[in-house]
N, C-alpha and C positions, 0 to 999 in steps of 0.2 A: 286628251290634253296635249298631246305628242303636235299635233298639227297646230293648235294655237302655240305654243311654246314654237314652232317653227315658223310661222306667220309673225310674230312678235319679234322674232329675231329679225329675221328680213328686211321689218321696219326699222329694224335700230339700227343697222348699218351705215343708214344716211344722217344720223343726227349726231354730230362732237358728243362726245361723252360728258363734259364739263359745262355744256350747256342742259342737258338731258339732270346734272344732278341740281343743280343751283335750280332749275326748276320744280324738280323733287322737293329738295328742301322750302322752297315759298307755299307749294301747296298741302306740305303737310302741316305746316304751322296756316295755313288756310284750313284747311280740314278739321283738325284739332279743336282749333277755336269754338266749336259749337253753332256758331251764329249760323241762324237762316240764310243761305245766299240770295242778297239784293243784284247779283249781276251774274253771268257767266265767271266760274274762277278757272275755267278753261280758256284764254284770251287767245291763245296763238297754237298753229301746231305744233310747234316745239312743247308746249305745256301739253296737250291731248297726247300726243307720243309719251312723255316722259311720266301721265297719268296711267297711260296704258302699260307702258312698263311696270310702276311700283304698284298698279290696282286690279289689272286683269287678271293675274292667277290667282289670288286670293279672293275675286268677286266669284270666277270661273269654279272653285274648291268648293265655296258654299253654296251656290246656287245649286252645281252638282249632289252634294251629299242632302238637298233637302227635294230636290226631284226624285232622288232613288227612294226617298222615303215613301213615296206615291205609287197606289194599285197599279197592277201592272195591265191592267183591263180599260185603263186611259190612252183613248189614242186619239190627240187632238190634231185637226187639217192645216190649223192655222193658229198666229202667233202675233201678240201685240208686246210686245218689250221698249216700256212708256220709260224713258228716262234714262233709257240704256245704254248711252252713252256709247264706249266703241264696241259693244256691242258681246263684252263678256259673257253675261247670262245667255243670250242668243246662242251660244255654240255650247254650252250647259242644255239649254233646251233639246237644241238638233241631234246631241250623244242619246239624251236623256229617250227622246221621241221620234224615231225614226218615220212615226206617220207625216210627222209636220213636212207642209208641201205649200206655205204661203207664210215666210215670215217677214213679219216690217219692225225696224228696230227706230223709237220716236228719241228725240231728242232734243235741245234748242240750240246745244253749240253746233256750228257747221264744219268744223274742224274734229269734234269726235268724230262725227257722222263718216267725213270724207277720210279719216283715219280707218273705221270700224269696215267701209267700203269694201280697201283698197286689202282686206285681209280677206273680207268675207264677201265677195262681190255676189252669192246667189243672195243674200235678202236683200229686202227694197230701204233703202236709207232714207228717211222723210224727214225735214225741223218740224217741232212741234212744242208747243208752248200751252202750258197748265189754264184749263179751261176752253181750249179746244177743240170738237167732239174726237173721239176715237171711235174707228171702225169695229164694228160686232163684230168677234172670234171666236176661235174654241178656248183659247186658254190666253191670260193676260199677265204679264211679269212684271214686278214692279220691284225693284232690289237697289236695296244703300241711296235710295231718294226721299225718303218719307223726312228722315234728318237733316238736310237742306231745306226744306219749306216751313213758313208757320204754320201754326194750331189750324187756321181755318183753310188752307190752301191743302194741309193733309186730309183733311175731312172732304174737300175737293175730290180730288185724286183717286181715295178710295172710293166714295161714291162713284166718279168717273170710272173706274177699271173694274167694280162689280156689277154694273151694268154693262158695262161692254163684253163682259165674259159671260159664253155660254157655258161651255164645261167645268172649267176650271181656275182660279186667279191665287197667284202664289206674291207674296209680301217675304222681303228679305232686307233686315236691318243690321248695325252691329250688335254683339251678343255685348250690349253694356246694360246695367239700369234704364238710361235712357231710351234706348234702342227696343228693350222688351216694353215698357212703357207705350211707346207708339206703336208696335206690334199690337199689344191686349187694343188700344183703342181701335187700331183697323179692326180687329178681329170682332170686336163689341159691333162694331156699323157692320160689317159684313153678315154678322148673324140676325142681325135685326131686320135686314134686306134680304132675307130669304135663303140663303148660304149655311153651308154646312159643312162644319171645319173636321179636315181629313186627316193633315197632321201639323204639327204635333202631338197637339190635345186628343184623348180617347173620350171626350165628351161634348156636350155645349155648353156646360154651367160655366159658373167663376171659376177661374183659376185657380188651384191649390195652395200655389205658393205663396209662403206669411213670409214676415217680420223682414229682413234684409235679403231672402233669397231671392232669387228671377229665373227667368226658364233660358234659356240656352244652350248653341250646343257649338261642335268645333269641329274641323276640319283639317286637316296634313295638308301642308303649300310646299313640294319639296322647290328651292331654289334654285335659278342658275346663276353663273358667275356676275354678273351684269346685276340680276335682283338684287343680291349682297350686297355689291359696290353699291350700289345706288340708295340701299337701307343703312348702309356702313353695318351692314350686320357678319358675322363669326358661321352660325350657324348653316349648314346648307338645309335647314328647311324652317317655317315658322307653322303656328298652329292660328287658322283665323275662328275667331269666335263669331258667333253669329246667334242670331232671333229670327223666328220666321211663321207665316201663319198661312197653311195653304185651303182653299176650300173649294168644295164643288157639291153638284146638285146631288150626289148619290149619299146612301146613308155610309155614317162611320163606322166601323166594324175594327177599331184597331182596341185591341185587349188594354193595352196599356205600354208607358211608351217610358225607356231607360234616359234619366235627365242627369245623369253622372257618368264619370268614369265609374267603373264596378272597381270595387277593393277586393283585393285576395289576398287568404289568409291558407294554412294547410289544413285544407280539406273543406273550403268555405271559401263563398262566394256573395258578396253583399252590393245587391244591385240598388241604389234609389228610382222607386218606381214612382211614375203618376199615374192612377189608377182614371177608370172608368166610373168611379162615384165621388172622383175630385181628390182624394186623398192622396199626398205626396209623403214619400215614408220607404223605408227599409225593406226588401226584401231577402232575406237568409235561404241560399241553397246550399245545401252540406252533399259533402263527396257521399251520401245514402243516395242519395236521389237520383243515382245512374246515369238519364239517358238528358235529363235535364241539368244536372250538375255541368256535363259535357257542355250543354246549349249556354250555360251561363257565363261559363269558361269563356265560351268564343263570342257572348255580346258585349256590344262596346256603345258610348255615350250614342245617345239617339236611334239607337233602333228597338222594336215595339219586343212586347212582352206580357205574354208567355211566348215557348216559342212555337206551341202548336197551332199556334193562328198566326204566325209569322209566312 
């Protein structure tokens, strides 16, 4: 993260400050809104910069903490990151996968692109517009787009990036209702089309989660001075919530996978677990349990469980 936070800077040097927030502020009440976008809400580079500022570390925190949730026996050649704007996920990928040795980051403003570039000049920067073919790869990114598009244009996309993906295709939304909502539908066409979901889920059936829950998970953004100003935020760091659904050709083997913060209490450790036969529910490990007690101690929201298949 150290190199993109210094790439990012670099870029802002050249942009007034006061232009960079007034931009801020239009496109997060653009964002917010919900609506499909009927046009690019990226129109200038002053907007794609002042996007990359208040969006790249927090797209960059989740994409990260849901690649690390992936076998370490994954080692894809190559990389299609469809929608990818300046190209955060992209250097989430290249930490994550040291094999990747062909990445192209798709997009249709040309002003991300020539932004995402001019940080990251080894991938190949292409426009690219929904319904266009994509190139066969080993693995396909697709993060915080599915929410911009209609019902049938995400149904698009997803079929478009599970077929384009040989190894691997990972879907990354916000961790809201809505967000898991389009997540379980990608995840439903992906399983249907041959795919086999690796994480989050420890299964292929329905979903666990009833009544008002949703699946999600979170991430640590620490900030810098410039992020703050520009969130008008106190805090130097925020937590991004996120949804995600990754899958690939191999079988799942994940025991079960922690969808909370764990609560402690003295001598007790209470994890919410999603199990492997769909049930979502309590786990109690009490300070008896020695060497597992310890293991519960130190797991945190999103990583799997038990921990001897960890």
């Amino acid at each position: 993260m150290t190199d993109l936070r210094e790439a990012l800077d670099r870029l802002l040097e050249a942009v007034p400050p006061k232009r960079l927030t007034e931009s801020v502020q239009r496109l997060i009440v653009d964002y917010r809104s919900g609506r499909p976008a009927d046009e690019p809400l990226l129109r200038t580079m002053v907007d794609a910069t002042a996007y990359a500022a208040y969006r790249m570390p927090a797209t960059h925190a989740a994409v990260s903490a849901v690649l690390g949730q992936l076998g370490q026996d994954l080692r894809p050649q190559s990389l299609l990151d469809v929608g990818g704007g300046s190209g955060a996920a992209t250097w989430a990928a290249l930490e994550a996968f040291p094999s990747l040795a062909s990445v192209t980051v798709l997009d249709q403003v040309p002003e991300a692109l020539k932004l995402g570039e001019r940080m990251l000049p080894r991938a190949t920067w292409q426009q690219w517009r929904l319904g266009e073919p994509l190139s066969t790869v080993d693995m396909v990114l697709v993060s915080y787009v599915l929410g911009e598009l209609t019902d049938d244009d995400q149904h698009t996309l997803v079929d478009q990036a599970g077929a384009a993906a040989r190894q691997l295709a990972v879907f990354v939304e916000p961790g809201t209702p809505a967000g898991y909502r389009r997540i379980l539908d990608a995840r439903d066409r992906l399983i249907a089309a041959g795919w086999t979901v690796a994480a989050p889920c420890p299964h292929q059936l329905a979903c666990g989660m009833t009544g008002k829950d949703w699946c999600h998970f979170s991430a640590r953004v620490n900030r810098s001075a410039l992020h703050r100003r520009l969130k008008g935020a106190e805090l130097g760091y925020e937590d991004e919530k996120f949804s995600y659904v990754a899958v690939t050709k191999q079988d799942n083997t994940t025991p079960g996978r922690v969808v909370r913060h764990p609560a402690f209490r003295k001598g007790l450790v209470t994890l919410q677990v999603c199990a492997p036969d769909t049930r979502v529910g309590p786990t109690l490990v009490s300070k008896r349990e020695g060497p597992v007690y310890k293991a519960a101690r130190d797991a945190e929201w999103g990583d799997t469980w038990p921990p001897a298949a960890r």
